[in-house]
VMD Tcl script that builds the backbone (N, CA, C; Angstrom):
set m [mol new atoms 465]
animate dup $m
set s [atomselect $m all]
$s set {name element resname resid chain x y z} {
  {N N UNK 1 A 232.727 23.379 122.513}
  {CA C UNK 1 A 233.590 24.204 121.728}
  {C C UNK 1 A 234.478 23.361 120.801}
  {N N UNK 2 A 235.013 22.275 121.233}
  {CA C UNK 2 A 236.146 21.207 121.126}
  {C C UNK 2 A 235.220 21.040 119.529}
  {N N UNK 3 A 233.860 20.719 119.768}
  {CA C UNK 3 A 233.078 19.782 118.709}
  {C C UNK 3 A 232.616 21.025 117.352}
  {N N UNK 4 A 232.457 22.126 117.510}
  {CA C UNK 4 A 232.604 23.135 116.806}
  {C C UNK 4 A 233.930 23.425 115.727}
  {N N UNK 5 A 234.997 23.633 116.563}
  {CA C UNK 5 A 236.100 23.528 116.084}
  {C C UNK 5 A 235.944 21.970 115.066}
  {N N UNK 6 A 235.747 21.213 115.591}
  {CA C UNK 6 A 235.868 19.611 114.370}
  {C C UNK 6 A 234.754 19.886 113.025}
  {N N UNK 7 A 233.995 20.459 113.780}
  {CA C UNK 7 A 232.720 20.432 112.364}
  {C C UNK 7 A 233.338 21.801 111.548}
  {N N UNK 8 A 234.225 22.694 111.717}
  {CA C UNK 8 A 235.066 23.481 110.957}
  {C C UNK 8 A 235.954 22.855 110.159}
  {N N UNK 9 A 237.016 22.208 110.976}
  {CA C UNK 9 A 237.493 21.842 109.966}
  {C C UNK 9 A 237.468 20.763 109.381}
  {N N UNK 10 A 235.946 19.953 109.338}
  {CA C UNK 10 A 235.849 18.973 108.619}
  {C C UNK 10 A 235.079 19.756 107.110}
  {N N UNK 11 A 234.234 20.856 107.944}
  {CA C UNK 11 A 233.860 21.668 106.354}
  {C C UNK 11 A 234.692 22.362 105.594}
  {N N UNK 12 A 235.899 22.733 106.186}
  {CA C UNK 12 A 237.237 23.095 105.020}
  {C C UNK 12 A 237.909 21.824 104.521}
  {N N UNK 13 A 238.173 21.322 105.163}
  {CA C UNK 13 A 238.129 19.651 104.419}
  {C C UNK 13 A 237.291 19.196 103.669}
  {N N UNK 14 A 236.078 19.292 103.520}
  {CA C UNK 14 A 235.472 19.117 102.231}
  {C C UNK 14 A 235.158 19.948 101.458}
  {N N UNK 15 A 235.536 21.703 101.468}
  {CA C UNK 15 A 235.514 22.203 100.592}
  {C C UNK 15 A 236.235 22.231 99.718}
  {N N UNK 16 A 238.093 22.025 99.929}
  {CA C UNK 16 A 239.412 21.722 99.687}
  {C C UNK 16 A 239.017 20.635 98.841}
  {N N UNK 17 A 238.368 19.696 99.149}
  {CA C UNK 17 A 238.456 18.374 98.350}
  {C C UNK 17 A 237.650 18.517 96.904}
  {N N UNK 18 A 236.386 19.386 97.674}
  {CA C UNK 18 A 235.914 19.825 96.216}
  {C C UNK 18 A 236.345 20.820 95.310}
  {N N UNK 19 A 237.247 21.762 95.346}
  {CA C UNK 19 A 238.027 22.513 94.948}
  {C C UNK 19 A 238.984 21.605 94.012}
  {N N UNK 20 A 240.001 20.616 94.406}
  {CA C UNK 20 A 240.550 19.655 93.784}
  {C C UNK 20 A 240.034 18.889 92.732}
  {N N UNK 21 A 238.687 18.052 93.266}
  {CA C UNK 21 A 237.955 17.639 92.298}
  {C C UNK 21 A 237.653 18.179 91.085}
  {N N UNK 22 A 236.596 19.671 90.999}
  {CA C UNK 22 A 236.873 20.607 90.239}
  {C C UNK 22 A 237.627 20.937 89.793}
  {N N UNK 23 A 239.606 21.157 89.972}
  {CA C UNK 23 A 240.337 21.046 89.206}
  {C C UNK 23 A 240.529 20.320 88.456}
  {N N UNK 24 A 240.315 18.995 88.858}
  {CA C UNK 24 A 241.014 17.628 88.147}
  {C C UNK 24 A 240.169 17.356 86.875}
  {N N UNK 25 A 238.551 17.585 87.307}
  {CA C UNK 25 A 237.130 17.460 86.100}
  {C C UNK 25 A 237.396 18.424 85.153}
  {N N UNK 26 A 237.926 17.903 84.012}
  {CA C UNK 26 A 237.772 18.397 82.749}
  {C C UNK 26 A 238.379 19.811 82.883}
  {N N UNK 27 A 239.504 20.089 83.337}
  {CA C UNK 27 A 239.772 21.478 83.320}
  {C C UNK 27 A 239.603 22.735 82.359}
  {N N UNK 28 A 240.163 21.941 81.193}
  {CA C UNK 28 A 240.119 23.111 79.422}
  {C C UNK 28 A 238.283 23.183 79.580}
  {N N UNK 29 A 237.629 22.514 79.396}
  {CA C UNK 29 A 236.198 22.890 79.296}
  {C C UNK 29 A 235.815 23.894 80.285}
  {N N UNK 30 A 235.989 23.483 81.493}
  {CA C UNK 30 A 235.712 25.017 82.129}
  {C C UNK 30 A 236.556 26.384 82.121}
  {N N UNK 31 A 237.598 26.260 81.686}
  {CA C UNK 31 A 238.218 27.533 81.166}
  {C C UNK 31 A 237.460 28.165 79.793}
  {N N UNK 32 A 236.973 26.926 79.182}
  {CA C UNK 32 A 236.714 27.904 77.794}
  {C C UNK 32 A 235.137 28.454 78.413}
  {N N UNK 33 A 234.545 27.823 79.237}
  {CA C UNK 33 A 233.127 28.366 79.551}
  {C C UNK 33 A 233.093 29.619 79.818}
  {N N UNK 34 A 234.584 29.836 81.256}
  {CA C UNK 34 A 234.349 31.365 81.614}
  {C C UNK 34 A 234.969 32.386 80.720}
  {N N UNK 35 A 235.129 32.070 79.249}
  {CA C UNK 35 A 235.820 32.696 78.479}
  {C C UNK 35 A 237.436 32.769 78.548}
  {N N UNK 36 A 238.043 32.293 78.654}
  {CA C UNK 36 A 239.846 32.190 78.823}
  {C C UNK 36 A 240.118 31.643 77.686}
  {N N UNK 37 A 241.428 31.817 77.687}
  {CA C UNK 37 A 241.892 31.323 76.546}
  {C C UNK 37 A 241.860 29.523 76.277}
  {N N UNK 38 A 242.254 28.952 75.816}
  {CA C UNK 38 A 242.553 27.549 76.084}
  {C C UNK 38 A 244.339 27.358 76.577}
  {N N UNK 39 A 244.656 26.705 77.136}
  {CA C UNK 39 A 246.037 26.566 77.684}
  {C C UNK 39 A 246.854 26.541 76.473}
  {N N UNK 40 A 246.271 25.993 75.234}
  {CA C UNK 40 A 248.075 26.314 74.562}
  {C C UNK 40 A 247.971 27.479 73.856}
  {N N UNK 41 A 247.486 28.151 73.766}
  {CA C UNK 41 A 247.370 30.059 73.384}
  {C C UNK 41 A 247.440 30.970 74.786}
  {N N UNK 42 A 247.112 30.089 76.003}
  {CA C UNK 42 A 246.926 30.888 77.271}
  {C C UNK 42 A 248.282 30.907 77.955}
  {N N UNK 43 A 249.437 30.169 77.348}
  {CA C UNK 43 A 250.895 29.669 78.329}
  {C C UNK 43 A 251.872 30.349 77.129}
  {N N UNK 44 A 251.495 31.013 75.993}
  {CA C UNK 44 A 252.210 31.579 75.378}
  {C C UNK 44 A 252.215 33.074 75.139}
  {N N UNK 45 A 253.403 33.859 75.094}
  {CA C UNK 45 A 252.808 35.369 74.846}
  {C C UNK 45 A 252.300 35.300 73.284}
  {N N UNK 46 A 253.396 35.030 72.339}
  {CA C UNK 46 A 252.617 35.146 71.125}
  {C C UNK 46 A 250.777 34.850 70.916}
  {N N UNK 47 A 250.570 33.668 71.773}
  {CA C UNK 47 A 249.141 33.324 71.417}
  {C C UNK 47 A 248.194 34.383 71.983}
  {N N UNK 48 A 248.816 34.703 73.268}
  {CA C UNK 48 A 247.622 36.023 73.602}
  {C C UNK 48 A 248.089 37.322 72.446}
  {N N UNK 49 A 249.296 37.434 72.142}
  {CA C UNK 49 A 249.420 38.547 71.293}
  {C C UNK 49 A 248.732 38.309 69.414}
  {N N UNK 50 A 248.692 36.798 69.512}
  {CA C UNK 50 A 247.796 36.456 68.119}
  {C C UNK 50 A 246.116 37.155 68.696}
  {N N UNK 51 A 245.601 36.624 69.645}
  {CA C UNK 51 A 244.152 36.444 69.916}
  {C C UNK 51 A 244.043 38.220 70.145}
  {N N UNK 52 A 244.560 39.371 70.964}
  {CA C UNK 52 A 244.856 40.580 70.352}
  {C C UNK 52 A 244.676 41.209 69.344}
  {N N UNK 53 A 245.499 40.633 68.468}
  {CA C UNK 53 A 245.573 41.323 67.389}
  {C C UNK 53 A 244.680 40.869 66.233}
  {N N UNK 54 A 243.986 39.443 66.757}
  {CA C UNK 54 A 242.342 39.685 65.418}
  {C C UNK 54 A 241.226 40.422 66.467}
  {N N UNK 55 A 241.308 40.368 67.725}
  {CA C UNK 55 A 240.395 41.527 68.433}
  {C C UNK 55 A 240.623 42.743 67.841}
  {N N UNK 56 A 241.848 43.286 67.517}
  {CA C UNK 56 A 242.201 44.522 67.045}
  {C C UNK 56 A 241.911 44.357 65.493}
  {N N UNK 57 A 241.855 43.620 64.709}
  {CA C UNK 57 A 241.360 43.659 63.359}
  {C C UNK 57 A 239.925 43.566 63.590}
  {N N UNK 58 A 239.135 42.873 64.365}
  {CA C UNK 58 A 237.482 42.473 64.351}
  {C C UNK 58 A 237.041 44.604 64.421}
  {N N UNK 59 A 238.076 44.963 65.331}
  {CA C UNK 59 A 237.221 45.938 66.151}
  {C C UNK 59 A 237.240 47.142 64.673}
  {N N UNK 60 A 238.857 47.144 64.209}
  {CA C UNK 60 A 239.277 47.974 63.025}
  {C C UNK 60 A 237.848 47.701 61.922}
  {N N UNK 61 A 237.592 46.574 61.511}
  {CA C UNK 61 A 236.254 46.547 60.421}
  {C C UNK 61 A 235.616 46.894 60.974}
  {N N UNK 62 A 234.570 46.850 62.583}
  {CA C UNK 62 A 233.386 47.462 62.590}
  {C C UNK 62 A 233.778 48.944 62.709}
  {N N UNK 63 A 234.880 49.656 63.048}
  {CA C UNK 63 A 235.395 51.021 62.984}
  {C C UNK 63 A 235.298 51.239 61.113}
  {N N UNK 64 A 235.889 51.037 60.442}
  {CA C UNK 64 A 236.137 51.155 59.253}
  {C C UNK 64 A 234.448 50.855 58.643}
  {N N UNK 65 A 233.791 50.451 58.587}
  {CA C UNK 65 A 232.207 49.997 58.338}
  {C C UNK 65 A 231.102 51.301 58.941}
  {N N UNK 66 A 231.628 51.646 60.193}
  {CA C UNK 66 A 230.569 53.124 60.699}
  {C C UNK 66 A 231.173 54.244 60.114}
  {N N UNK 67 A 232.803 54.252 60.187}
  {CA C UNK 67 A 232.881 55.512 59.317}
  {C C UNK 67 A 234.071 55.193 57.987}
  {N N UNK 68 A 233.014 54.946 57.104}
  {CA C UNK 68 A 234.040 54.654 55.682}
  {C C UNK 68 A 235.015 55.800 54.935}
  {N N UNK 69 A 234.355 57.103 55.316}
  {CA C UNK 69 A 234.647 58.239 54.746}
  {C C UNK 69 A 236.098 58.315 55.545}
  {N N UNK 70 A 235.978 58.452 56.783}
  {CA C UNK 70 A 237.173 58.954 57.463}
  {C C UNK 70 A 238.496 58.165 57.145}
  {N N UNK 71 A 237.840 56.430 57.515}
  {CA C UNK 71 A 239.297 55.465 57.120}
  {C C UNK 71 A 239.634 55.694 55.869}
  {N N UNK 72 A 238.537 56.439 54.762}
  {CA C UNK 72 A 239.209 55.921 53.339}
  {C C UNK 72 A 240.561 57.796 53.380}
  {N N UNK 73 A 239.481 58.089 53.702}
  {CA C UNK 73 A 240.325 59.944 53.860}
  {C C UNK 73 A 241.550 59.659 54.341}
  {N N UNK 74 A 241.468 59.248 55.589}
  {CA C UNK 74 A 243.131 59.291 56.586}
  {C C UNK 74 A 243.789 58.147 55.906}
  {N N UNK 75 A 243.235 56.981 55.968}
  {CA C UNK 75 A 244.239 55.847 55.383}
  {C C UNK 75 A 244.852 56.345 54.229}
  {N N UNK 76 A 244.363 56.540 53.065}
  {CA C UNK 76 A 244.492 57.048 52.258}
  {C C UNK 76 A 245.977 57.830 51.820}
  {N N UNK 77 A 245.966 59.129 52.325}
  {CA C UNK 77 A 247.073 60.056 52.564}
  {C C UNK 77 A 247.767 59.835 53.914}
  {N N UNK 78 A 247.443 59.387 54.931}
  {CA C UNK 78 A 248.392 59.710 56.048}
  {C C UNK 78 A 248.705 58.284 56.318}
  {N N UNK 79 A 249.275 57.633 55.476}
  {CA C UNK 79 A 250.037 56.661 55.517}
  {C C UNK 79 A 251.659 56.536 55.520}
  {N N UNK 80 A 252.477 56.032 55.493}
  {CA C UNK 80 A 254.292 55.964 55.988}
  {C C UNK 80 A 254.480 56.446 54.067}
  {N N UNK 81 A 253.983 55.960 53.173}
  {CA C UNK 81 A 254.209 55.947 52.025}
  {C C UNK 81 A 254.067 57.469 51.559}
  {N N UNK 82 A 252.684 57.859 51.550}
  {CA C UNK 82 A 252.032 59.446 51.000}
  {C C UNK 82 A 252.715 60.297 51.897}
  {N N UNK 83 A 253.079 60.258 53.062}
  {CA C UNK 83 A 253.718 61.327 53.689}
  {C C UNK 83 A 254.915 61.351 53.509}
  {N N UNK 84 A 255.973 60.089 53.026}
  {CA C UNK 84 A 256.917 60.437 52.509}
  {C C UNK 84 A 257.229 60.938 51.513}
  {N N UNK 85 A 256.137 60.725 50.452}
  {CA C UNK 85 A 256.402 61.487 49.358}
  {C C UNK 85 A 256.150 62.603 48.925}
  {N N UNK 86 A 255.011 63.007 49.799}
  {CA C UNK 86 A 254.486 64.263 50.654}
  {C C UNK 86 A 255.374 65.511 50.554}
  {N N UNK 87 A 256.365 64.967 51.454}
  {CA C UNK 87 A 257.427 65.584 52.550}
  {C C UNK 87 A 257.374 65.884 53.854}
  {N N UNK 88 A 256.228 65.622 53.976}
  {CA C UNK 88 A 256.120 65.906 55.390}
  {C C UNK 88 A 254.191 65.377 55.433}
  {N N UNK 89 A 254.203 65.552 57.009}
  {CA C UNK 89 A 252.160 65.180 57.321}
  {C C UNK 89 A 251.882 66.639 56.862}
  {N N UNK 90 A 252.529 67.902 56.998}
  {CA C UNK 90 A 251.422 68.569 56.891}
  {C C UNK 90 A 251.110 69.158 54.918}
  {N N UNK 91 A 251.921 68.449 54.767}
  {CA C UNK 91 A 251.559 68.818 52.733}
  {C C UNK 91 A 251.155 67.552 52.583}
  {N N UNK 92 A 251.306 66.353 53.171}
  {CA C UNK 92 A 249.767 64.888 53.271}
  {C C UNK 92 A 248.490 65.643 53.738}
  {N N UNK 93 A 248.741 66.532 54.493}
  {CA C UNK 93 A 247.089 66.300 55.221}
  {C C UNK 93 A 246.915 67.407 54.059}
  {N N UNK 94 A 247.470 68.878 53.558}
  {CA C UNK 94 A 246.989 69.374 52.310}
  {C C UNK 94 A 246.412 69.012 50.876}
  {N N UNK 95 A 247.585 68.057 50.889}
  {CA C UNK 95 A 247.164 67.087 49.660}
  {C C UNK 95 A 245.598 66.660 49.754}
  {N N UNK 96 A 245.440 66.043 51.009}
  {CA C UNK 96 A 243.893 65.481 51.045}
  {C C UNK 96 A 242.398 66.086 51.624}
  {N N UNK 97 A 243.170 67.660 52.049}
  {CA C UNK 97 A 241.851 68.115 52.107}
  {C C UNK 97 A 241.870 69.130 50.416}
  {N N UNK 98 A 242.550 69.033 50.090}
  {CA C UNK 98 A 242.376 69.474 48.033}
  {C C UNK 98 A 241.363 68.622 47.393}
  {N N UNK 99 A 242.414 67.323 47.857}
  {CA C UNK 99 A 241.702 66.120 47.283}
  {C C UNK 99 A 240.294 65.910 47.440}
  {N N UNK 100 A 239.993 65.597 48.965}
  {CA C UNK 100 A 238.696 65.343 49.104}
  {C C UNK 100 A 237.527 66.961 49.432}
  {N N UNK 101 A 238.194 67.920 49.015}
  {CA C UNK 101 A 237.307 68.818 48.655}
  {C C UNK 101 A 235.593 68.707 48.314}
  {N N UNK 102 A 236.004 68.442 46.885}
  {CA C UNK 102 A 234.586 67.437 46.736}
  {C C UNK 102 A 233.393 66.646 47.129}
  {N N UNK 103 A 234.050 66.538 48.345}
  {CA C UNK 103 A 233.046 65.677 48.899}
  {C C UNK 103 A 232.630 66.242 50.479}
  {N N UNK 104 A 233.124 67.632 50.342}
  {CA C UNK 104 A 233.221 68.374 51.961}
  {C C UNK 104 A 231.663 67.904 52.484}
  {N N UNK 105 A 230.441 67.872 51.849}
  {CA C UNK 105 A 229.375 67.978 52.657}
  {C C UNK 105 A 229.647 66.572 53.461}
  {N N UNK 106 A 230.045 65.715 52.582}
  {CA C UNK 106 A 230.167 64.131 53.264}
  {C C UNK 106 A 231.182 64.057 54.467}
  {N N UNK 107 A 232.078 65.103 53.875}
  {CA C UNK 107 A 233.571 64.608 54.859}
  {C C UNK 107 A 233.425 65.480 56.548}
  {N N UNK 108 A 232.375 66.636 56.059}
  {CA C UNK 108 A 231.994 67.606 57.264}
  {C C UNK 108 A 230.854 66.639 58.397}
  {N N UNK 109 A 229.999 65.739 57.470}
  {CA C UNK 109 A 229.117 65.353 58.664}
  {C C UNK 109 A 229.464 63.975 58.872}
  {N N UNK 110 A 230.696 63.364 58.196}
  {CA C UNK 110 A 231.332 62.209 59.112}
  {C C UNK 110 A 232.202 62.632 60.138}
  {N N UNK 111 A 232.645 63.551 59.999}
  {CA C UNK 111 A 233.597 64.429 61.201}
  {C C UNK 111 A 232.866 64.779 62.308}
  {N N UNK 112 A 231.892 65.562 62.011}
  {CA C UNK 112 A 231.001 65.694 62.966}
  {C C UNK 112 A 230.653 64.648 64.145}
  {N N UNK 113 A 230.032 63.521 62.959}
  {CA C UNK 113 A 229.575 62.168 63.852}
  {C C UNK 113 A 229.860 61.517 64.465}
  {N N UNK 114 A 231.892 61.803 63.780}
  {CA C UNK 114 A 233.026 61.092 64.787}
  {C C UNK 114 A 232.885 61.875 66.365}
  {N N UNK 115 A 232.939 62.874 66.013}
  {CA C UNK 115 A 233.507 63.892 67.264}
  {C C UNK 115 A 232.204 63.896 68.621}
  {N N UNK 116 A 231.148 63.752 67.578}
  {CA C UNK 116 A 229.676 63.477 68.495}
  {C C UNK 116 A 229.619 62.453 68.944}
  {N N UNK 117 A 229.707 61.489 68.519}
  {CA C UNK 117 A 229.633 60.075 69.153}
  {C C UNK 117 A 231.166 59.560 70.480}
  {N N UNK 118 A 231.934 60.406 69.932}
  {CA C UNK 118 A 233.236 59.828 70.637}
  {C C UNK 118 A 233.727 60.887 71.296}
  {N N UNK 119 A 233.004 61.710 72.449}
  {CA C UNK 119 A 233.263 62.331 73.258}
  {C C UNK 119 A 234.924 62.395 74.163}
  {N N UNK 120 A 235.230 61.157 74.204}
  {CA C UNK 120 A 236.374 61.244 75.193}
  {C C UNK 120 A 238.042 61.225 74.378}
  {N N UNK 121 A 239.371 61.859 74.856}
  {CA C UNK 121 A 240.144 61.810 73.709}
  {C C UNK 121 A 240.492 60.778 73.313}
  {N N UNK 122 A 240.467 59.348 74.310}
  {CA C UNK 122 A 241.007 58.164 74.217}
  {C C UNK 122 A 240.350 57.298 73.205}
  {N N UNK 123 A 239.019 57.483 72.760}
  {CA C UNK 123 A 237.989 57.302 71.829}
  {C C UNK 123 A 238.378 57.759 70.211}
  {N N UNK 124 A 238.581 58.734 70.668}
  {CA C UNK 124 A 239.213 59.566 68.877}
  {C C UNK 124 A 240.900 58.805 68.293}
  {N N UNK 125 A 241.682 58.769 69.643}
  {CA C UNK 125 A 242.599 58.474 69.282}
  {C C UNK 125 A 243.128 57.219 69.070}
  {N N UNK 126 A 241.930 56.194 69.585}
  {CA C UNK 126 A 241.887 54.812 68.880}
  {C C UNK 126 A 241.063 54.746 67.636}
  {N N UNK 127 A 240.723 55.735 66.722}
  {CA C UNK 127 A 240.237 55.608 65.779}
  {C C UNK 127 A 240.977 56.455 64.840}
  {N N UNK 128 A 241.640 57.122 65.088}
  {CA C UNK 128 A 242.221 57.605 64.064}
  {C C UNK 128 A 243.728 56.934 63.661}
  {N N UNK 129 A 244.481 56.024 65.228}
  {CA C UNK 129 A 245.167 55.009 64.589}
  {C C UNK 129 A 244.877 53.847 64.325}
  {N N UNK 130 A 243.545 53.600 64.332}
  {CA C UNK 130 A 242.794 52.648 63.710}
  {C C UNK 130 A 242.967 52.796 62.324}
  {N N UNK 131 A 242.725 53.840 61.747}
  {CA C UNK 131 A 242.474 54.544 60.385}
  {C C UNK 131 A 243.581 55.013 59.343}
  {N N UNK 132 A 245.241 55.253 60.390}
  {CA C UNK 132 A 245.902 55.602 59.400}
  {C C UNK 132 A 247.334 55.477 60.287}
  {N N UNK 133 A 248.369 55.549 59.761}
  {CA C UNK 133 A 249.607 55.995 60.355}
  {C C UNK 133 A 250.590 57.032 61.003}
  {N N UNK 134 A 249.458 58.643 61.097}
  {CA C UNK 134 A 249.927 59.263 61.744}
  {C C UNK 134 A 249.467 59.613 63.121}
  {N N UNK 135 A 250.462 60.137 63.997}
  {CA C UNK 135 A 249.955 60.376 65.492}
  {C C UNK 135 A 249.770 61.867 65.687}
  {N N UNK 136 A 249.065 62.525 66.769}
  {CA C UNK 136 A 248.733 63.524 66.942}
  {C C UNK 136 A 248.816 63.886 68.345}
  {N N UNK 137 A 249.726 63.187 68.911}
  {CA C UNK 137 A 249.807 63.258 70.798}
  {C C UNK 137 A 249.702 65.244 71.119}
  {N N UNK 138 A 250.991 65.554 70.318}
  {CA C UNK 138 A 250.996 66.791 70.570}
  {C C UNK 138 A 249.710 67.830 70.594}
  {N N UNK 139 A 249.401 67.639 69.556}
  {CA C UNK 139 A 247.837 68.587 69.404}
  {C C UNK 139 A 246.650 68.216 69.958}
  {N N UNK 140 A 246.705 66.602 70.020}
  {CA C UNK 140 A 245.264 66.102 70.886}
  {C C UNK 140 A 244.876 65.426 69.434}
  {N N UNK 141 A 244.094 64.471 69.234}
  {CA C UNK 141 A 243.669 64.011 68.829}
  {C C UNK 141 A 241.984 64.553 68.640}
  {N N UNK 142 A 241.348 64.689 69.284}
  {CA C UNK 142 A 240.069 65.963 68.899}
  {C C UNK 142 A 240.320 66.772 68.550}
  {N N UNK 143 A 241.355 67.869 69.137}
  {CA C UNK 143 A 241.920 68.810 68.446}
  {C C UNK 143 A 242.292 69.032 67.491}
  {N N UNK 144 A 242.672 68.140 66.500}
  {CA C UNK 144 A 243.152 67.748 65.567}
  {C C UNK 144 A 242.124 67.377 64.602}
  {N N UNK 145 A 240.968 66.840 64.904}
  {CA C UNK 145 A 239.958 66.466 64.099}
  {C C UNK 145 A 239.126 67.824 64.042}
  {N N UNK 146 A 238.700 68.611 64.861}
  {CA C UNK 146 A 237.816 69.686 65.070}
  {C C UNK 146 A 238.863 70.577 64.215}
  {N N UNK 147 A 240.332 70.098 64.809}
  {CA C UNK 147 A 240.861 71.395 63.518}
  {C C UNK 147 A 240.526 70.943 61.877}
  {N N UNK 148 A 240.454 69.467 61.644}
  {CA C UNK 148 A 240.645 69.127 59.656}
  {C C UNK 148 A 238.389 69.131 59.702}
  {N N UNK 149 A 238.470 68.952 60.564}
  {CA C UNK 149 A 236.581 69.791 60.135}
  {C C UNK 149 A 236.445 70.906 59.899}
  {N N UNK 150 A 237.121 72.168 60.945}
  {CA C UNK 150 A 237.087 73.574 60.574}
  {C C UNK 150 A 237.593 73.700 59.201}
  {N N UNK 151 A 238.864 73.319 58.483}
  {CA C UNK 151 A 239.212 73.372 57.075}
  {C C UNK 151 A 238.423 72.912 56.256}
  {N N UNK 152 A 237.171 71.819 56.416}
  {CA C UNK 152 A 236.237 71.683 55.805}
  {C C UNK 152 A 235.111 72.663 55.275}
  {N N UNK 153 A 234.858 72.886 56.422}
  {CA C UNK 153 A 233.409 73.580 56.696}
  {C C UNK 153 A 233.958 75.072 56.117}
  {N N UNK 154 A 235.650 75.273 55.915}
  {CA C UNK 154 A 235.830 76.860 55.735}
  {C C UNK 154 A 236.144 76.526 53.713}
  {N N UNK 155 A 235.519 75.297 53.255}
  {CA C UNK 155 A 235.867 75.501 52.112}
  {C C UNK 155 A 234.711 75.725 51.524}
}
mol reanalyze $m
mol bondsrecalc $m
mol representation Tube
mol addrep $m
């Protein structure tokens, strides 16, 4: 039993040692392997809040690239600027379904495609503040889109 117990903890003793070793070997290289940050962006908040926020720009272009119609529509008018001069979001969001009238067949089956493809609300509502500056907590964010499609489809 005595000799059991020794061959235990001579194998946590050399696992410990290799554990150490492995720390000491080249540490930054194996952090960047398993994907981490590197230590001087990884020991700062700003640096994780830099590396963030081009994840959040990478993700905004391939959003803005599948649906061009919608970012150019919402960015467009429902920005801090057009709604102030507006007077309010809801003579912005009038303004731009006048505006983009014109183009209802386009603006009806990018709406669509949004709402089809992005089933869940948390989905819509990272794309539509992807897309512009106003929020829609109150009404829902699908709700809100299924409602500026119905004003489409009723023009």
């Amino acid at each position: 039993m005595a000799i059991l117990l020794q061959f235990i903890a001579m194998g946590l003793f050399i696992l410990i040692g290799i554990q150490i070793y492995n720390a000491f070997r080249e540490p930054r290289l194996g952090r960047e392997a398993r994907g981490q940050l590197p230590a001087s962006s990884a020991g700062s908040p700003a640096g994780g809040a830099a590396a963030a926020l081009r994840e959040l720009e990478n993700v905004r272009a391939d959003l803005r690239t599948r649906y061009p119609i919608l970012f150019g529509m919402l960015g467009g008018y429902l920005n801090e600027h057009t709604m102030r001069e507006a007077g309010s979001i809801e003579a912005a969001v009038q303004e731009m379904i006048d505006d983009w009238a014109s183009r209802r067949d386009e603006v009806t089956k990018e709406l669509s495609k949004v709402l089809y493809e992005n089933p869940d609300e948390e989905e819509v509502r990272a794309i539509i503040l992807a897309s512009c500056d106003a929020t829609f907590e109150e009404e829902g964010y699908r709700t809100w889109l299924s409602w500026l499609l119905g004003k489409f489809n009723a023009l």
